[in-house]
N, C-alpha and C positions, 0 to 999 in steps of 0.2 A: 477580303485580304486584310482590311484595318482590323477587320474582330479576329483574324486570326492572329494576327503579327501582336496586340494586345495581350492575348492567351498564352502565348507564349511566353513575352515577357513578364507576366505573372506569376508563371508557372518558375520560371527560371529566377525572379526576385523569392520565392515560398521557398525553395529548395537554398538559396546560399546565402539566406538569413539563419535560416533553421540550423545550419554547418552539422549535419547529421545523416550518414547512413541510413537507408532507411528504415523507422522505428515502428512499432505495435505496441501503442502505449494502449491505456483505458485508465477509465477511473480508478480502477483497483488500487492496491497500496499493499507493498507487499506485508508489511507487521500487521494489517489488518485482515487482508484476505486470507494470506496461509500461516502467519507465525513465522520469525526470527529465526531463533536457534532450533536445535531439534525439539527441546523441550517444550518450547512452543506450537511447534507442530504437529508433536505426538500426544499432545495435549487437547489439540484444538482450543488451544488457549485457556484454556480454564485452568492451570497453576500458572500461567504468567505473572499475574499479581503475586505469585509467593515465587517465583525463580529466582535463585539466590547467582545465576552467572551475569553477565552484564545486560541482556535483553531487559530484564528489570528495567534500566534503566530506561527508554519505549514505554512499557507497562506499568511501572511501581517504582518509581527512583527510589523511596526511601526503602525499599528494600535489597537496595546493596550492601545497607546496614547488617546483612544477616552473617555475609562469612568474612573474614577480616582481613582475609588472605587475597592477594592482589593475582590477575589475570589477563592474558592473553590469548584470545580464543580467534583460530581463523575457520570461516567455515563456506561452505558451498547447499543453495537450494537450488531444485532444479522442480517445472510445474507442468505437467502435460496435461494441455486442454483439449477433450476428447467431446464437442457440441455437435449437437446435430440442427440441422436448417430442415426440417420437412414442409417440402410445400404442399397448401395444402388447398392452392387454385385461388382465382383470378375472382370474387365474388362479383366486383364490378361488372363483370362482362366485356370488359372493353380493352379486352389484347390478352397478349401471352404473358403467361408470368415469368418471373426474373429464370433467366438459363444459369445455374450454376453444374461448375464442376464437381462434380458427385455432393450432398448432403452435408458434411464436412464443415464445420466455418472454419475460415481461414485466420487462424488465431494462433502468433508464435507462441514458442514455449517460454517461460519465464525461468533465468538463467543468474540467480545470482551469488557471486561471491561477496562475503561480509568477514568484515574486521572488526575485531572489539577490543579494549585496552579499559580493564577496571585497577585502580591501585588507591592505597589511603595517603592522606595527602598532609596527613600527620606530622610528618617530620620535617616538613618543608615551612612548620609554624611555630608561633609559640606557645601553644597550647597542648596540652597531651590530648584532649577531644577528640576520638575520631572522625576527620571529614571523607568522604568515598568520594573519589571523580570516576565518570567512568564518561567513554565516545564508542559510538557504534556506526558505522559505515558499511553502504552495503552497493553493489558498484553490478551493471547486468552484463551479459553474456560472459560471464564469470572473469569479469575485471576487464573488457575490451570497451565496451560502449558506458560510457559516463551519462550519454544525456537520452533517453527514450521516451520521444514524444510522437505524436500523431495528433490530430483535432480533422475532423471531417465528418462529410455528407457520404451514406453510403445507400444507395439503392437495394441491397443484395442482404441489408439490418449487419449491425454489428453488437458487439456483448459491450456491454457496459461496465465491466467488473475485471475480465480479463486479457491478458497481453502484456507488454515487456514494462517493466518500471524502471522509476526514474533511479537517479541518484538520493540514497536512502542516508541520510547524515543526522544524528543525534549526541549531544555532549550534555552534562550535567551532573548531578551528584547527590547524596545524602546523609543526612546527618540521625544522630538519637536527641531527642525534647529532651526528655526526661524516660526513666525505669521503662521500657515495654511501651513507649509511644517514642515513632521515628517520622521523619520525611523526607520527602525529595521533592526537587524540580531539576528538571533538564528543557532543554531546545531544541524543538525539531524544524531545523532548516531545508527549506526546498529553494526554487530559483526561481527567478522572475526575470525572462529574457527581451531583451529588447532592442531591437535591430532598426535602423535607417538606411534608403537606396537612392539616392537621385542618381540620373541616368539621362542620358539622351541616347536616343535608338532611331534606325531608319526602321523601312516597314518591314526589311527580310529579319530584322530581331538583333541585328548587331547593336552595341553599346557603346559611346564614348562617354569620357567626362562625367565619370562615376565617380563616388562619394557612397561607401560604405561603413559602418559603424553599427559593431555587435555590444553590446555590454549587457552581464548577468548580474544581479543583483539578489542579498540574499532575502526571503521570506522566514519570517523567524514566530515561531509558534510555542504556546508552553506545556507541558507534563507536569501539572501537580499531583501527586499524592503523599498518604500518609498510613502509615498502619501500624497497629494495637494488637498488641502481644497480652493479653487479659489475663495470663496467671501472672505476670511479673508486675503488670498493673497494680495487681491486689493483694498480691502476696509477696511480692519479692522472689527470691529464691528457693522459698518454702511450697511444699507442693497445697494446691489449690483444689482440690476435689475437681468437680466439674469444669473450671474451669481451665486443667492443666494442657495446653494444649491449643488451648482456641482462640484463633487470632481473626481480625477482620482488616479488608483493605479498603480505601477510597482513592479513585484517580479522576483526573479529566485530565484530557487530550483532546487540547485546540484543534481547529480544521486546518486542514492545507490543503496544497494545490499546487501543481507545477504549470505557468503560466510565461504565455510567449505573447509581445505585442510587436508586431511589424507595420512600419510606414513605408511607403515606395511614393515617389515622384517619378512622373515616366515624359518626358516630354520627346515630342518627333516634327522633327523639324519641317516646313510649311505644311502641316497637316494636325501636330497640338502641339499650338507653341504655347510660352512661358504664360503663368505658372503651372502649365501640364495638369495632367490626370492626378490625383492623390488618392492611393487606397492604404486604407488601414485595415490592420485586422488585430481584434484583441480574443487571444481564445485560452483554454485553460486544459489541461489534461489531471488524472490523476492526482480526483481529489478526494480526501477523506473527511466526512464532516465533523464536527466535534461530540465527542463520546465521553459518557460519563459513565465510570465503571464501579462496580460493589463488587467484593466477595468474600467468603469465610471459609476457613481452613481449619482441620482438626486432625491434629495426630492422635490417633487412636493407639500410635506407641512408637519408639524409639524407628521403626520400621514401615509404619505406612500410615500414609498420610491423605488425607482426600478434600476434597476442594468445589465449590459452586461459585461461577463469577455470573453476574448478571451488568449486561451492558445497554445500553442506550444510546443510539445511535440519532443523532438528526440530522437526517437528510432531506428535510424540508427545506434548509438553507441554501440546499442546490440548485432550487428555484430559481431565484434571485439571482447566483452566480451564471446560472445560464442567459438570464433576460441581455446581460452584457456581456452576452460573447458575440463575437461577430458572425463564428460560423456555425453557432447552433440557437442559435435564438430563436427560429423558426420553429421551431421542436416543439416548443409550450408544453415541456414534460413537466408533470408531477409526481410531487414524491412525498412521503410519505415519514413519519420517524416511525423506526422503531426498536423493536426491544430484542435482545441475544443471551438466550439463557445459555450456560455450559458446566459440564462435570465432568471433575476429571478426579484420577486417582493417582497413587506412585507407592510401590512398594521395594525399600532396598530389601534385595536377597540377601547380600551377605557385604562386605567392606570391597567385593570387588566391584558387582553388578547391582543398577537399577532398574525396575522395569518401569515403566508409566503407560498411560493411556487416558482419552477421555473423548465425550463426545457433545455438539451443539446445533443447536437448529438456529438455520436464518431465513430469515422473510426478505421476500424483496423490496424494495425501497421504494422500487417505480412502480406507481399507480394507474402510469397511461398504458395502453395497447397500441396507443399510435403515438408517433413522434415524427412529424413530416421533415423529409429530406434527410435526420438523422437516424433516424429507423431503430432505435435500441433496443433491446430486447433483457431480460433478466429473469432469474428463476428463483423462486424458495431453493434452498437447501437444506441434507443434513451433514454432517461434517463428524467423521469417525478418525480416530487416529490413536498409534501405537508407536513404544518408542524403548529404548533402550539406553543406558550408559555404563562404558566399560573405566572403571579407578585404576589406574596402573599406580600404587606406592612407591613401588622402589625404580625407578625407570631407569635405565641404565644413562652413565654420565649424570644426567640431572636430576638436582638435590631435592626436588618435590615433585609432588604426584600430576598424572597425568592423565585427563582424563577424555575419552572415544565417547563420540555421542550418535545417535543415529535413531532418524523422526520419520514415521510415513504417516499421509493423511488422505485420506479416502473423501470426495465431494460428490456426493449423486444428488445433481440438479434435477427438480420435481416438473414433468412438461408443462408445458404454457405456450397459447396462443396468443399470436399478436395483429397487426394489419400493418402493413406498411404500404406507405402516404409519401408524396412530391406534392410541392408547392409548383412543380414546371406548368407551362402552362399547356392544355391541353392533353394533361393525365387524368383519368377518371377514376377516384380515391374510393377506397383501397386498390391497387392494384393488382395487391398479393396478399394472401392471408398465410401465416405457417403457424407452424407450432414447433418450440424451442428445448431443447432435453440436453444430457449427454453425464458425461462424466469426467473428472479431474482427481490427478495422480501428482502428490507432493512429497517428493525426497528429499532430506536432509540429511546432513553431517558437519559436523564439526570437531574440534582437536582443541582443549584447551592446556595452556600452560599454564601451575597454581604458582606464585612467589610469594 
């Protein structure tokens, strides 16, 4: 009765610290996993580093230097994860393996709406210098849920990469050095929440003389880059032979992490009295590690334009981040850095329509096959994607152009075996062995206003 009357009140401290609906978070990230705007997405990122709308700002701050003209862009992604759980038997010998409800992992959709606001900030100085600010916000189940987290133990393995994301906030800006060299930095803020419970409870789980206190606190990360415009470098305005055309970018973008720390005091009166039970829990959801990105762009002519971005990803640092989590520590996952090649292309048809497209391969990060009590699971992918924008010039009422955007991305996860492992006592590891597939569907649109 005391271990049960304890579980409860646990259960019930984890649930009204968190002050959340319940959430499907993962490490995933959304600028990371599917891409921003459409162009992002239909790109599979590979012209992000040259996207002249406010996503830039995420990918390449200093290239909001490119168009002069100030923006308002609202837009909606939406992510169907389509995984499959195939079990593939008990190699241990020593029981049944996990019952699920058909093959299916249970993985929500990812559902977000995003706000952008790019404008120059020119006139607000005294300088005639172009400054570009621009803020990007990106908010899930399309503006209803602010905060989407989860951290847990699953028996039944969960995906590492996918499910609902956090609150997506970035502000920053860029400027021109000199001729054909520009930069940016921006901040990419996520939360660090942090909750207190003292309590006294009898053993049926009622509460008096509580003492609650939630406070969020901001996590603040940076996006440098820079990038070189090589006919203007060298030529100025005059044309450049080989070089007319070709430009190159550099970024990095800090790690984050959306991270909750809860304390509870539980004390019960003549059975644990003062100073009571103390549990903590420090865990982390949704986190991106730090990336360091290259890529070059070459207009082949006023009409099309084609691009290779290569990234670097380390997620070796996830190691470490996990050693200090309370509820996955057990894991003892490895991980691995590595590398994201991507190509993309975009050709304007005519001053109303673009089309783009482009495609990239990713390895998986995680090294282990097992992960006890946390059971992860991850796939190689490739990543296809097509995209379109429609320029409306003349819009009826308003004085500038308007422009329809619209991104799909195709993910077919490469299968992969794993073993999933319990730390309980008196399970005999592996319990279960499967193998991990499926497929993901990423829709995009957005509407931007030019001033």
């Amino acid at each position: 009765m005391f271990v049960k009357s304890l579980s409860r009140l646990g259960a019930a401290t984890l649930f009204s610290t968190l002050m959340t609906a319940p959430a499907f978070a993962a490490m995933g990230n959304t600028a990371n996993t599917y891409g921003i705007l459409p162009t992002d997405v239909g790109t599979a990122q590979a012209l992000s580093l040259f996207n002249t709308q406010a996503s830039a700002l995420y990918y390449n701050p200093a290239y909001l230097t490119q168009d002069e003209r100030g923006e308002l862009t609202l837009g909606l992604l939406h992510g169907e994860h389509e995984l499959d759980i195939n079990s593939l038997g008990n190699p241990s010998g020593g029981g049944a393996a996990v019952v699920r409800d058909g093959s299916r992992a249970n993985i929500s959709d990812t559902q977000q709406q995003i706000i952008a606001l790019k404008t120059d900030l020119t006139d607000i100085t005294q300088y005639e210098h172009p400054i570009y600010f621009a803020i990007i916000a990106g908010v899930e189940k399309y503006g209803e849920e602010m905060l989407a987290f989860e951290s847990k133990n699953s028996r039944e393995g969960q995906s590492l990469n996918y499910g609902r994301q956090p609150l997506f906030l970035n502000l920053g800006g860029g400027l021109e050095l000199a001729n054909g060299i520009t930069t940016g930095a921006s901040a990419h803020v996520s939360l660090r929440s942090e909750a207190t419970l003292i309590a006294s409870a009898d053993l049926s789980g009622k509460t008096k003389y509580e003492e609650l206190s939630v406070q969020a606190k901001p996590i603040i990360r940076p996006v440098l880059s820079m990038n070189l415009e090589w006919d203007k470098i060298f030529c100025g305005k005059e044309d450049c032979g080989i070089w007319t055309g070709l430009e190159t970018a550099f970024a990095f973008r800090g790690h984050t992490e959306a991270r909750t720390a809860v304390a509870s005091n539980l004390t019960i009166p003549g059975t644990v009295i003062d100073p009571g039970i103390t549990v903590l829990i420090d865990t982390i959801d949704s986190y991106q590690p730090d990336i360091l990105s290259a890529g070059v762009l070459y207009r082949f002519s006023d009409k099309f334009r084609a691009g290779v971005t290569v990234e670097q990803q380390n997620w070796q640092d996830l190691e470490d981040e996990l050693d200090r989590d309370t509820v996955k520590d057990q894991a003892n996952a490895e991980f691995k850095d590595i590398i994201v090649p991507r190509v993309g292309a975009e050709w304007t048809v005519n001053k109303h329509m673009i089309l783009f497209g482009g495609v990239a391969y990713q390895e998986s990060p995680l090294e282990s096959i097992q992960t006890p009590d946390v059971n992860y699971y991850d796939n190689d992918k490739w990543i296809v994607g097509v995209g379109s924008s429609l320029i409306i010039h003349n819009p009826p009422i308003l004085a500038y152009p308007v422009r329809l955007d619209f991104g799909y991305q195709y993910q077919m996860l490469d299968e992969r075996e794993f073993e999933l492992t319990s730390t309980q006592p008196g399970v005999t590891n592996p319990y279960e062995r499967v193998s991990t597939e499926g497929d993901v569907h990423v829709f995009s649109g957005s509407l931007t206003l030019k001033f």
